[in-house]
PDB file of the backbone (N, CA, C, O) and the ligand in Angstrom, with CONECT records:
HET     ZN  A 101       1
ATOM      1  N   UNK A   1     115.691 134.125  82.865  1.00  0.00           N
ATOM      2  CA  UNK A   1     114.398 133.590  83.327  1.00  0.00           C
ATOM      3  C   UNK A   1     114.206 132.143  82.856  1.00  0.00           C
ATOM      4  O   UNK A   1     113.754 131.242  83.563  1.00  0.00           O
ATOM      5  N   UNK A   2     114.578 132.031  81.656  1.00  0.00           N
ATOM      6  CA  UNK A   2     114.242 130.738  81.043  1.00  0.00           C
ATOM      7  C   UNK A   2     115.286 129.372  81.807  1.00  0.00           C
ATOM      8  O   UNK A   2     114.937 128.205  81.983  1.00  0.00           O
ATOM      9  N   UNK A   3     116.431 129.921  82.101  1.00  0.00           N
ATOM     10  CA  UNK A   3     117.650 128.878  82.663  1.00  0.00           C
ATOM     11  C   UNK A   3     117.134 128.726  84.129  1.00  0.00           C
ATOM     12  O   UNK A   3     117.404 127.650  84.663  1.00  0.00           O
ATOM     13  N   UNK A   4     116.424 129.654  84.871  1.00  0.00           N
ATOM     14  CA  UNK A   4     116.045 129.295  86.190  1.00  0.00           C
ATOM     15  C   UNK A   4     115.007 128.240  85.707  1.00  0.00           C
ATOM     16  O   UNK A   4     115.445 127.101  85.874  1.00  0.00           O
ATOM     17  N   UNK A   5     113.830 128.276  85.188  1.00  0.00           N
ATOM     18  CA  UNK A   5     113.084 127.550  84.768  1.00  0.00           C
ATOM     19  C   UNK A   5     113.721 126.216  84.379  1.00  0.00           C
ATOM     20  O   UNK A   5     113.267 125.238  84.974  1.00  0.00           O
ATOM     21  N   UNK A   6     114.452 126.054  83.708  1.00  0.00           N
ATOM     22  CA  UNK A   6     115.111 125.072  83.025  1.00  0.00           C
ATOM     23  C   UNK A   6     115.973 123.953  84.418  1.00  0.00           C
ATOM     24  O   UNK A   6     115.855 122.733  84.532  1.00  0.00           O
ATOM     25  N   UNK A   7     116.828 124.933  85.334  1.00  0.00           N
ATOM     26  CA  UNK A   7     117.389 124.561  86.851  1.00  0.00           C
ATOM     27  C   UNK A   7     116.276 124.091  87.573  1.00  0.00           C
ATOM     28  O   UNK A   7     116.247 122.925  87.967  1.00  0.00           O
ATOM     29  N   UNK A   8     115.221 124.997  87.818  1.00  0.00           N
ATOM     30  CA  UNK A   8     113.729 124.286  88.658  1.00  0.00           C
ATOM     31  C   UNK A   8     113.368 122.879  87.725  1.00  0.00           C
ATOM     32  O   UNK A   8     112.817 121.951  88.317  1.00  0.00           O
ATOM     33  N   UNK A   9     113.640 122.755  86.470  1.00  0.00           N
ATOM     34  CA  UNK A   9     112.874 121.347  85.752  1.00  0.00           C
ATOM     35  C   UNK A   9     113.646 120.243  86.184  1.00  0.00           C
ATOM     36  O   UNK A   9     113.124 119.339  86.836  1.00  0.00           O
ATOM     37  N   UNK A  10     115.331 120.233  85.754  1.00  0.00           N
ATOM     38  CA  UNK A  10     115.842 119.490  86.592  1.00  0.00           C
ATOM     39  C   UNK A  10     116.086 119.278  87.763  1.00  0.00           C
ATOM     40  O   UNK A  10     116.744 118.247  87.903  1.00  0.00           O
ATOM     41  N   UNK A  11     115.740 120.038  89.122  1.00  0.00           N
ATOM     42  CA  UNK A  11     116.114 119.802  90.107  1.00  0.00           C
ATOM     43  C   UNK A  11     114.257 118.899  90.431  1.00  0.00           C
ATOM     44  O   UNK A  11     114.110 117.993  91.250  1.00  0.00           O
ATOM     45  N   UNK A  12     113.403 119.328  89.777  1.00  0.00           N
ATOM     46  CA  UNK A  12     112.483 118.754  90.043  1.00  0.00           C
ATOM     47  C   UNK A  12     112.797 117.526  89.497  1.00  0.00           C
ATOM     48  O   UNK A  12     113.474 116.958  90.353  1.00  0.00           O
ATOM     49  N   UNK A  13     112.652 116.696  88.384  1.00  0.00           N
ATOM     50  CA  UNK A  13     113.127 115.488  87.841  1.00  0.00           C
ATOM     51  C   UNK A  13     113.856 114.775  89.080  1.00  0.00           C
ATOM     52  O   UNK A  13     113.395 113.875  89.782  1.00  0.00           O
ATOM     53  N   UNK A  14     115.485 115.588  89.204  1.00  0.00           N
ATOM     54  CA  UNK A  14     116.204 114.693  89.878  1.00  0.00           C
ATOM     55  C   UNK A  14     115.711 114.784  91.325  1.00  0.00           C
ATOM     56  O   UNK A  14     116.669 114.396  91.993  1.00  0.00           O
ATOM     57  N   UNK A  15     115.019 115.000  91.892  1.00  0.00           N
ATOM     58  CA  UNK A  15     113.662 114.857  92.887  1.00  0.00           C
ATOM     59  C   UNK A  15     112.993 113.757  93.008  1.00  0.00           C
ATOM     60  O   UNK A  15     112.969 112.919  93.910  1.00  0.00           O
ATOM     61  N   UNK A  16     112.364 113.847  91.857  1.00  0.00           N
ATOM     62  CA  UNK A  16     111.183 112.797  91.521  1.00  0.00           C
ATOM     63  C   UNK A  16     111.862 111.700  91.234  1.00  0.00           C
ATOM     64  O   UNK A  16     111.447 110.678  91.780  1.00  0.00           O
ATOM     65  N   UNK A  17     112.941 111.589  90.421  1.00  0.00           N
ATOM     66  CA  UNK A  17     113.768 110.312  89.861  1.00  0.00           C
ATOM     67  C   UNK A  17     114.165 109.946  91.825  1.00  0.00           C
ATOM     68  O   UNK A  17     113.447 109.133  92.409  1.00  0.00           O
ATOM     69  N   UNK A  18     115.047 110.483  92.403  1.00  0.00           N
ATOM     70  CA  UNK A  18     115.214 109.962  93.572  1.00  0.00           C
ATOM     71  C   UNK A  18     114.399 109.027  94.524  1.00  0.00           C
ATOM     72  O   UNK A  18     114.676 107.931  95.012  1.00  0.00           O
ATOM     73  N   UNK A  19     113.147 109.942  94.634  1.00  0.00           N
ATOM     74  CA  UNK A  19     112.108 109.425  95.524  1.00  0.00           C
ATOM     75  C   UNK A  19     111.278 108.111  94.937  1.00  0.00           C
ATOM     76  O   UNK A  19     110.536 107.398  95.612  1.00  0.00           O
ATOM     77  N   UNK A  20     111.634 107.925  93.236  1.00  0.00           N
ATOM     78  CA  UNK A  20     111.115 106.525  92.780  1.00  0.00           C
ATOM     79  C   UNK A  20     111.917 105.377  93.094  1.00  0.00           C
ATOM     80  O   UNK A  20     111.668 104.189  93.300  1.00  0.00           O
ATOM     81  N   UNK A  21     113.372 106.366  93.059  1.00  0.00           N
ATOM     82  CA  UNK A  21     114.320 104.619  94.187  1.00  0.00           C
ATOM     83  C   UNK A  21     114.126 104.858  94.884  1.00  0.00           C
ATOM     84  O   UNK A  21     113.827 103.849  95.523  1.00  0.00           O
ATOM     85  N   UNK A  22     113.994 105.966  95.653  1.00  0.00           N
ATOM     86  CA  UNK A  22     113.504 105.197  97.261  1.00  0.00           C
ATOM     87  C   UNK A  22     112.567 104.512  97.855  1.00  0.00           C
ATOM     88  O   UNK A  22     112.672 103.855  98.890  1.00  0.00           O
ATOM     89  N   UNK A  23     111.363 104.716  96.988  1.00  0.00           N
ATOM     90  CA  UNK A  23     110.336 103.926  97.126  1.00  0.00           C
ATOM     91  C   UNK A  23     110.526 102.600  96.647  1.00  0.00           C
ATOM     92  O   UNK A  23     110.430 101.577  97.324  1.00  0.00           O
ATOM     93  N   UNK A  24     110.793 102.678  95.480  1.00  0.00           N
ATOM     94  CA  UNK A  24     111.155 101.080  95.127  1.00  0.00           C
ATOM     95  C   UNK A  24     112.379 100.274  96.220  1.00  0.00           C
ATOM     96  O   UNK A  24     112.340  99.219  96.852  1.00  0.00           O
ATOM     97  N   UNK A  25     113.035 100.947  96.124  1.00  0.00           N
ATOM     98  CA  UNK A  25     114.154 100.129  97.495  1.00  0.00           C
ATOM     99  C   UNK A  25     113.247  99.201  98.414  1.00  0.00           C
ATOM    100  O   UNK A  25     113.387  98.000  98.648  1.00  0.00           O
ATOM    101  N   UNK A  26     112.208 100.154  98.906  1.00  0.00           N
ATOM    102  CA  UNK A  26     111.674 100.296  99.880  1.00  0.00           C
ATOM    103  C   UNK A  26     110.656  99.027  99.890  1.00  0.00           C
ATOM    104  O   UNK A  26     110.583  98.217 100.814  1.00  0.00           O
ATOM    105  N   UNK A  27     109.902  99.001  98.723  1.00  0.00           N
ATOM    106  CA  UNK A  27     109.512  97.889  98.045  1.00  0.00           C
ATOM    107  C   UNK A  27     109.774  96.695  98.046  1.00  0.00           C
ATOM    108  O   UNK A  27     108.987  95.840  98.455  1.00  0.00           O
ATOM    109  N   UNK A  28     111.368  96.365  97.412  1.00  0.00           N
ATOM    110  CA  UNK A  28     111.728  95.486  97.593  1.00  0.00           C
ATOM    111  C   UNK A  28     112.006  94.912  98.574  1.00  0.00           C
ATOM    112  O   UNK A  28     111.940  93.713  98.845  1.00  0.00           O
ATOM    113  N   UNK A  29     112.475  96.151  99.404  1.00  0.00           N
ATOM    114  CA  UNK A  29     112.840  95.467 100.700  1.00  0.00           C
ATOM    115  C   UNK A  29     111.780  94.446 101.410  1.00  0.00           C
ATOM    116  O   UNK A  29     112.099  93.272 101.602  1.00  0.00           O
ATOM    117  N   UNK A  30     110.460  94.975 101.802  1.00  0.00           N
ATOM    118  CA  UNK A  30     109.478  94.553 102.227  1.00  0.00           C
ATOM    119  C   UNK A  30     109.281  93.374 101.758  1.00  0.00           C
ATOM    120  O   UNK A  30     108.977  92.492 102.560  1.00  0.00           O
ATOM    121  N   UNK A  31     109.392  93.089 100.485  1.00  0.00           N
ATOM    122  CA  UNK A  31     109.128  91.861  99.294  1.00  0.00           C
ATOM    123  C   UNK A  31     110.010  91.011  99.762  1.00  0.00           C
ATOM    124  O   UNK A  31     109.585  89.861  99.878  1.00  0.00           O
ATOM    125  N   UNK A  32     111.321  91.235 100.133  1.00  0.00           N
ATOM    126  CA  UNK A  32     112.179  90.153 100.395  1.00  0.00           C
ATOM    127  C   UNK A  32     111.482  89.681 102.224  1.00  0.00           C
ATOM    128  O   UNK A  32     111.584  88.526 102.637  1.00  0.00           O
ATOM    129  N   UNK A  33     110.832  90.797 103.063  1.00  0.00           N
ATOM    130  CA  UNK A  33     110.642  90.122 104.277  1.00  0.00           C
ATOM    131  C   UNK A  33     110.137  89.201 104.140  1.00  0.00           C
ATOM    132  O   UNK A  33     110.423  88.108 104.628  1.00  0.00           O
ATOM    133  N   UNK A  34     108.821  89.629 103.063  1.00  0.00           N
ATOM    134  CA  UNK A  34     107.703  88.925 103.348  1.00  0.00           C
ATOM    135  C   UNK A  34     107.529  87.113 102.739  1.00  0.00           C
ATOM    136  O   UNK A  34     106.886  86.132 103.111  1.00  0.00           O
ATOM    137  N   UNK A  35     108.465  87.404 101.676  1.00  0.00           N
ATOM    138  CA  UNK A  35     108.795  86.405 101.328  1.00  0.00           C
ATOM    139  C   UNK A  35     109.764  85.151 102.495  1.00  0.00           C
ATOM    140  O   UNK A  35     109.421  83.970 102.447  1.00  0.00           O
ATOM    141  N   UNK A  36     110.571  85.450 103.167  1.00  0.00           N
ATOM    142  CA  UNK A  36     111.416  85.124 103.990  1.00  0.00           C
ATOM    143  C   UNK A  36     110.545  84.882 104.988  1.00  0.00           C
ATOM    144  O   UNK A  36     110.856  83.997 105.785  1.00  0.00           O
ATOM    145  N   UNK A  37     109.014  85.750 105.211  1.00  0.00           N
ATOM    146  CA  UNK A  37     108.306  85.010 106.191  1.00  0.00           C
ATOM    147  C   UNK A  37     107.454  83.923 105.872  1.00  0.00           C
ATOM    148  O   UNK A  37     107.133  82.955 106.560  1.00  0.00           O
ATOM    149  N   UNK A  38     107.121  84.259 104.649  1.00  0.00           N
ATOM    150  CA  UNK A  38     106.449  83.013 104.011  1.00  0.00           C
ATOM    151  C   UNK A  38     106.962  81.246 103.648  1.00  0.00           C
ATOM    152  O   UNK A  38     106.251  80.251 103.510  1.00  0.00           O
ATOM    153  N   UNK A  39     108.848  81.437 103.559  1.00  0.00           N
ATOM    154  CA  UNK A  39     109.347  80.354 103.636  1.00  0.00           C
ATOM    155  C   UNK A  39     109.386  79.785 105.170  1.00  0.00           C
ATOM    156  O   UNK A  39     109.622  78.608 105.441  1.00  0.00           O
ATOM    157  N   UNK A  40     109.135  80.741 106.062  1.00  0.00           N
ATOM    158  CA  UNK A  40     109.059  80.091 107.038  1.00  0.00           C
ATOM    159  C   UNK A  40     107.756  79.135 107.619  1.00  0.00           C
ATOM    160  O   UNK A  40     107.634  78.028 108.145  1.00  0.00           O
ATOM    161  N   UNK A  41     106.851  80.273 107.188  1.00  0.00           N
ATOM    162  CA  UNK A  41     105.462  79.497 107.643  1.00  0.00           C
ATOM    163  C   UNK A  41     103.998  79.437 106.536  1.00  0.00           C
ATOM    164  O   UNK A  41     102.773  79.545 106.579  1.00  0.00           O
ATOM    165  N   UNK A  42     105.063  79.202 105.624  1.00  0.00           N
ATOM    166  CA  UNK A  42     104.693  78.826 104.446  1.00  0.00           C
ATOM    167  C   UNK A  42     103.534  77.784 104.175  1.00  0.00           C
ATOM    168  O   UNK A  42     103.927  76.635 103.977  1.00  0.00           O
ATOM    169  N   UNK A  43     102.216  77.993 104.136  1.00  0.00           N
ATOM    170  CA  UNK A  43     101.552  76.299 103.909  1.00  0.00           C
ATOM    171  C   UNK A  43     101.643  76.291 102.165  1.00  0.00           C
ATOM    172  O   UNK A  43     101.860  77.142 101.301  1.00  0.00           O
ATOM    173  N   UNK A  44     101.354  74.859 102.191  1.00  0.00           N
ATOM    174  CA  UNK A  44     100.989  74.736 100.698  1.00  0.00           C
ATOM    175  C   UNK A  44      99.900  74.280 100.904  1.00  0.00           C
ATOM    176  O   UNK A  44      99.626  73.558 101.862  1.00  0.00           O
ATOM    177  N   UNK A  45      98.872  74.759  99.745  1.00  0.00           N
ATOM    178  CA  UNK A  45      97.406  73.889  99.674  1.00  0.00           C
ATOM    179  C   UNK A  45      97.408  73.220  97.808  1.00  0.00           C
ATOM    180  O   UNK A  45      98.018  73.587  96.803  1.00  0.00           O
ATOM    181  N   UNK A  46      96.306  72.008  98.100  1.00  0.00           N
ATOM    182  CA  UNK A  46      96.460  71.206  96.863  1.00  0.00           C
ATOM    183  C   UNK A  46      95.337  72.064  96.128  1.00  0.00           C
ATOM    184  O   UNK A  46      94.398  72.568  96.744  1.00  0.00           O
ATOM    185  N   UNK A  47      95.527  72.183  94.725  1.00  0.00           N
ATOM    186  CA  UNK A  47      94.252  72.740  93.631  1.00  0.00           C
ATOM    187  C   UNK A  47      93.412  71.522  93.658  1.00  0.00           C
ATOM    188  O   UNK A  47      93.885  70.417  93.395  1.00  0.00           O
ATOM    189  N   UNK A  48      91.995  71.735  94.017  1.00  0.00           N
ATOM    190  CA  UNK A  48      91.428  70.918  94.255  1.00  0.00           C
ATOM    191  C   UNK A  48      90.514  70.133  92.567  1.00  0.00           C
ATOM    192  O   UNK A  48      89.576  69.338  92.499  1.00  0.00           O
ATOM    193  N   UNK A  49      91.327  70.815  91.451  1.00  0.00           N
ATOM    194  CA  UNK A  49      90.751  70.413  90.392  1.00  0.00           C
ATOM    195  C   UNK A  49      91.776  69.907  89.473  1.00  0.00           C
ATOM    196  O   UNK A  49      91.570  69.235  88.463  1.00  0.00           O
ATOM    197  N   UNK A  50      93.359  70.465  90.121  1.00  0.00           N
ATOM    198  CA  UNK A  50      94.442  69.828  89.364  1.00  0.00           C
ATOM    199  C   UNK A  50      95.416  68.678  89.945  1.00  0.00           C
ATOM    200  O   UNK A  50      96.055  67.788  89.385  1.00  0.00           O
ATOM    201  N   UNK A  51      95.284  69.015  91.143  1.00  0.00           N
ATOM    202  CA  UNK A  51      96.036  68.596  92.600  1.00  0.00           C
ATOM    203  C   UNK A  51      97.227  68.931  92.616  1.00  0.00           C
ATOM    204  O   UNK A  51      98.080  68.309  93.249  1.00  0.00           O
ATOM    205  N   UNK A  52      97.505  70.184  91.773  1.00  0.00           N
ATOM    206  CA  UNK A  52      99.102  70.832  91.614  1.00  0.00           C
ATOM    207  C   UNK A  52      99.026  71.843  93.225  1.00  0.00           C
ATOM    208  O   UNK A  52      98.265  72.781  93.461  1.00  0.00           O
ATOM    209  N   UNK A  53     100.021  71.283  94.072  1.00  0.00           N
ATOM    210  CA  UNK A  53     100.613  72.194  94.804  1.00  0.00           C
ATOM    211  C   UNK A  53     100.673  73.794  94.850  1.00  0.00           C
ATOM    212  O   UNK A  53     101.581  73.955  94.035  1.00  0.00           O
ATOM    213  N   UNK A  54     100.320  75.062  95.249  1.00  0.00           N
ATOM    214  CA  UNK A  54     100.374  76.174  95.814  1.00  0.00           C
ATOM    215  C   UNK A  54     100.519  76.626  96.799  1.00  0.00           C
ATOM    216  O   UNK A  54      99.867  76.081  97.690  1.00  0.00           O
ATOM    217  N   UNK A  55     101.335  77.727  97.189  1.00  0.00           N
ATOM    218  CA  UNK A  55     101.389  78.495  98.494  1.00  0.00           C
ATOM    219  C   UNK A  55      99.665  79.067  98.852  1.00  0.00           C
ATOM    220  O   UNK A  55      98.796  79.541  98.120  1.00  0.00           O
ATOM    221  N   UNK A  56      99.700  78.814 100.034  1.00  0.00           N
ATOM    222  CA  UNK A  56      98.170  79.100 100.551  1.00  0.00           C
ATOM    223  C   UNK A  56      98.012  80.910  99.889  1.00  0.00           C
ATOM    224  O   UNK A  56      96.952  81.525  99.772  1.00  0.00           O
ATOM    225  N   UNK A  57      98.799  81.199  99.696  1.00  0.00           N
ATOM    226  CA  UNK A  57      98.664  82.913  99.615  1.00  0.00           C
ATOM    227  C   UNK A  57      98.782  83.508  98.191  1.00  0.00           C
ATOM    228  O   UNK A  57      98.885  84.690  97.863  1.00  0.00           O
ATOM    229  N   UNK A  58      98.743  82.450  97.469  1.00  0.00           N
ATOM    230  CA  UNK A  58      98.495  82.268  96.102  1.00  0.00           C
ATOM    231  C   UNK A  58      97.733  81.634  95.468  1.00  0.00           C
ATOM    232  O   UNK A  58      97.491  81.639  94.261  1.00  0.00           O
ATOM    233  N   UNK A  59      97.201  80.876  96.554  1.00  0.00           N
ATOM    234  CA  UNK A  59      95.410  80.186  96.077  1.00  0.00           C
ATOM    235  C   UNK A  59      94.207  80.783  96.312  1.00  0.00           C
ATOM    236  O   UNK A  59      93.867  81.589  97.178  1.00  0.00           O
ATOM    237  N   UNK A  60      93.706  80.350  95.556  1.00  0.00           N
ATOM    238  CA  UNK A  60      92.375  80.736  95.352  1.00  0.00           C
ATOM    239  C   UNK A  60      90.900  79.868  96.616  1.00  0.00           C
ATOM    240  O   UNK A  60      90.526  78.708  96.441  1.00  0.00           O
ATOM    241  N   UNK A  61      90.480  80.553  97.467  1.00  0.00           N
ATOM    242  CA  UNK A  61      89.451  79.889  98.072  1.00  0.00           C
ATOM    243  C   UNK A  61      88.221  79.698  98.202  1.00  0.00           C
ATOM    244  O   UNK A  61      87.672  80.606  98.827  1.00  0.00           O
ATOM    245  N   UNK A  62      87.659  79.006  97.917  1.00  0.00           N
ATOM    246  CA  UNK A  62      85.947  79.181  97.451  1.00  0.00           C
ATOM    247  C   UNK A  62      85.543  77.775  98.779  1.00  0.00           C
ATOM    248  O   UNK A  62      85.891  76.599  98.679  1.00  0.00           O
ATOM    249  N   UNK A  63      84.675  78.446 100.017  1.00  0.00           N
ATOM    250  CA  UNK A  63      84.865  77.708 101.017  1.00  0.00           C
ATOM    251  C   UNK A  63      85.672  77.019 101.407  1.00  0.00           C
ATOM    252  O   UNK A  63      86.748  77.508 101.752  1.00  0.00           O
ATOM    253  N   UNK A  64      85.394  75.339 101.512  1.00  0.00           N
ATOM    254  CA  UNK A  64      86.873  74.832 101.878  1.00  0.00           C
ATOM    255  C   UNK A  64      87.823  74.278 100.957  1.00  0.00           C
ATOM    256  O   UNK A  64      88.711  73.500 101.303  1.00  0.00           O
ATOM    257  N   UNK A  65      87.638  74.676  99.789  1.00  0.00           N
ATOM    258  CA  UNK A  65      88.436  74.195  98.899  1.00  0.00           C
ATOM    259  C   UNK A  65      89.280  75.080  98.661  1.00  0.00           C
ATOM    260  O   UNK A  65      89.424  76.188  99.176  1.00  0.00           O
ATOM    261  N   UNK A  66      90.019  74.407  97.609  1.00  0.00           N
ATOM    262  CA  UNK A  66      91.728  75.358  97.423  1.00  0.00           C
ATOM    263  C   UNK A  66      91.369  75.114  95.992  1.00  0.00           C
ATOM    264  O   UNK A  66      90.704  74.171  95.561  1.00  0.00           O
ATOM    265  N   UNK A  67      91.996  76.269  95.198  1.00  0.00           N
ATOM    266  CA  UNK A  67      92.564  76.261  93.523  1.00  0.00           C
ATOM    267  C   UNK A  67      93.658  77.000  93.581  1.00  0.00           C
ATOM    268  O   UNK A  67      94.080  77.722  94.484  1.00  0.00           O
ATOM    269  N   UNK A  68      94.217  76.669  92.186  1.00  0.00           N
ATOM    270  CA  UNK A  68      95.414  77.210  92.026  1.00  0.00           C
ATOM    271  C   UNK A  68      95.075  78.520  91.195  1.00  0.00           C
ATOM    272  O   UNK A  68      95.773  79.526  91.321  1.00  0.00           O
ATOM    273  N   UNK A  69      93.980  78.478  90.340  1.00  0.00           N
ATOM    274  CA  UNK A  69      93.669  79.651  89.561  1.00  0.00           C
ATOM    275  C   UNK A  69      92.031  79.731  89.878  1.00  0.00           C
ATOM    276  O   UNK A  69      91.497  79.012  90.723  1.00  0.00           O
ATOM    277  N   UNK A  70      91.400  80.599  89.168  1.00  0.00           N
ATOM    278  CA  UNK A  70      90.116  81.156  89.143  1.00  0.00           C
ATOM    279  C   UNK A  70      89.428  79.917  88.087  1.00  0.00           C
ATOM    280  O   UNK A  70      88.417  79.229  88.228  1.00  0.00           O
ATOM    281  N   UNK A  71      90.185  79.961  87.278  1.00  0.00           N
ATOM    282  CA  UNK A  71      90.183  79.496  86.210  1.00  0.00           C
ATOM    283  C   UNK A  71      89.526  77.966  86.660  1.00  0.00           C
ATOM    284  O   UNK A  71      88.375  77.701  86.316  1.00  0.00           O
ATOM    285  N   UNK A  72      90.212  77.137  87.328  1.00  0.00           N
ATOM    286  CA  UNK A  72      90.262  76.271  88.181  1.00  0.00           C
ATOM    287  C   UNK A  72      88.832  76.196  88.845  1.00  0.00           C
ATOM    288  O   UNK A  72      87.814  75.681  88.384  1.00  0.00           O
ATOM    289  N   UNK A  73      88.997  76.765  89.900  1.00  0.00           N
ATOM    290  CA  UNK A  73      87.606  77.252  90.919  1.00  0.00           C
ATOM    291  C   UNK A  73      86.523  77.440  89.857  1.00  0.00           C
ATOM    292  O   UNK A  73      85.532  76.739  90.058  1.00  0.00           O
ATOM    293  N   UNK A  74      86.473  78.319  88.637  1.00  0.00           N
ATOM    294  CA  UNK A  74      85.189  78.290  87.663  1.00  0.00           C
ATOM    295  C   UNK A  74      84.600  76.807  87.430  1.00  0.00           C
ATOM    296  O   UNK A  74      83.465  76.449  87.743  1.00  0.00           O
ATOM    297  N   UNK A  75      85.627  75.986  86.797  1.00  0.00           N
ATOM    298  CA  UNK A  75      85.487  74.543  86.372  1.00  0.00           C
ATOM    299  C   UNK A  75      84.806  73.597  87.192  1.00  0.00           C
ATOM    300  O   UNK A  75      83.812  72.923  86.922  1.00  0.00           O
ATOM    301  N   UNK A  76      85.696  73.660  88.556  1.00  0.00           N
ATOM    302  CA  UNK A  76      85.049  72.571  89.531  1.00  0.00           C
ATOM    303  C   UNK A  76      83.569  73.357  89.826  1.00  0.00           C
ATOM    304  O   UNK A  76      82.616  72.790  89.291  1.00  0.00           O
ATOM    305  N   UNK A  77      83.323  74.282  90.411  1.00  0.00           N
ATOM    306  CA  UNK A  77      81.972  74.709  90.776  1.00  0.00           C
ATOM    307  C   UNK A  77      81.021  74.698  89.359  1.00  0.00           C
ATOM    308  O   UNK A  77      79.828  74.863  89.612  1.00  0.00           O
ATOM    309  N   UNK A  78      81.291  74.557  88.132  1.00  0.00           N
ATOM    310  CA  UNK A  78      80.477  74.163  86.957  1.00  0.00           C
ATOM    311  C   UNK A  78      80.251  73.058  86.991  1.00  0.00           C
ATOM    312  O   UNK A  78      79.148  72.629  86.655  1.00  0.00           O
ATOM    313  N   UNK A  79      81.193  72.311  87.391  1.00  0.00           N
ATOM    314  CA  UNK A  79      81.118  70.392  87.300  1.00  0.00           C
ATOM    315  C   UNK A  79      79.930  70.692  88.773  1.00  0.00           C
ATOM    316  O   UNK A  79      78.723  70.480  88.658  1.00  0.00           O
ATOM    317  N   UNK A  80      80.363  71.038  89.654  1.00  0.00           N
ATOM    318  CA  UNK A  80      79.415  70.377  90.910  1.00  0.00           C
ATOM    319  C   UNK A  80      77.993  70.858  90.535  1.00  0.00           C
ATOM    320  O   UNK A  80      77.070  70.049  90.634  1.00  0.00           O
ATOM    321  N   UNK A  81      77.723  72.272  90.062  1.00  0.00           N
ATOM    322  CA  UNK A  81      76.521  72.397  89.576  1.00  0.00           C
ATOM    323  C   UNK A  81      76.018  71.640  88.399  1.00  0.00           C
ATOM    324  O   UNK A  81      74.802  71.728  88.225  1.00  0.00           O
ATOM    325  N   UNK A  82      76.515  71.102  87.773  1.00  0.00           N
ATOM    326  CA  UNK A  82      75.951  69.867  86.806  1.00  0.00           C
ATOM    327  C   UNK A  82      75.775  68.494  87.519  1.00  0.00           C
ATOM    328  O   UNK A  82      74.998  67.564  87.300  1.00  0.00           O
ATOM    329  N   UNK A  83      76.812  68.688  88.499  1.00  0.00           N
ATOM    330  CA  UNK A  83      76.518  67.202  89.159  1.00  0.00           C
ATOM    331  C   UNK A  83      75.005  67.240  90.145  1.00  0.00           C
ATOM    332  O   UNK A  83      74.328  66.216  90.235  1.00  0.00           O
ATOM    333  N   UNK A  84      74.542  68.676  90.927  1.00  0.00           N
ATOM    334  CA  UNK A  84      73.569  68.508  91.236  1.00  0.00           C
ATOM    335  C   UNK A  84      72.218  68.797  90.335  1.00  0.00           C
ATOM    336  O   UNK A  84      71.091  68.910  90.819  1.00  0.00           O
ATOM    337  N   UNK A  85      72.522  68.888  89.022  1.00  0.00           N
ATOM    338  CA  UNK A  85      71.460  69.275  88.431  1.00  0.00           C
ATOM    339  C   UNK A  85      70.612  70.395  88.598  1.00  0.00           C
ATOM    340  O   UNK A  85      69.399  70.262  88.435  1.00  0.00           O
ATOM    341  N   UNK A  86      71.137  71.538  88.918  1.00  0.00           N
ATOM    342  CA  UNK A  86      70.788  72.755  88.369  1.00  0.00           C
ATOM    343  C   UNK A  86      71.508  73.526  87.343  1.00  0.00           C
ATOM    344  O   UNK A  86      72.674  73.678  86.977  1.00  0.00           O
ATOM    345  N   UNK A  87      69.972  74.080  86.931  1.00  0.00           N
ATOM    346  CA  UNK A  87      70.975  74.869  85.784  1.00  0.00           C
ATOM    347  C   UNK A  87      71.848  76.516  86.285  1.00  0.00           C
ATOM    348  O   UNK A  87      72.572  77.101  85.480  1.00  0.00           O
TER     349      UNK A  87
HETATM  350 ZN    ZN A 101      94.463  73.905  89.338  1.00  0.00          ZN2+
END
């Protein structure tokens, strides 16, 4: 009883271990399209607080501006609200 149990644990494992490469395969695969579509029609936008270069799909957008981080986008929209004088 106990060795069937023991046969059901591994056949479950080597189950589960399988279907995590296949998913990951699967993963990657996609990762490499999407990437391969992105070198194609790839934009770059400028951080509008560093002027460091980014892929549009890795920036950050707060209307028409571009950042490269949040971090970024926090700063400038603190500066513009000081520049119009609200608190
Ligand atoms: Zn930046």
């Amino acid at each position: 009883m106990i060795i069937r149990l023991i046969i059901f644990a591994v056949v479950f494992y080597v189950g589960l271990k399988l279907y995590g490469l296949y998913r990951q395969r699967k993963l990657e695969h996609e990762e490499q399209r999407n990437k391969v579509n992105h070198h194609e029609g790839g934009k770059m936008v400028r951080c509008r607080w560093c002027d460091v270069h980014v892929p549009e799909e890795e920036a950050l957008r707060d209307q028409a501006q571009w950042f490269c981080s949040s971090a970024h986008r926090d700063r400038f929209l603190q500066e513009q609200q000081d520049k119009d004088g609200t608190p």
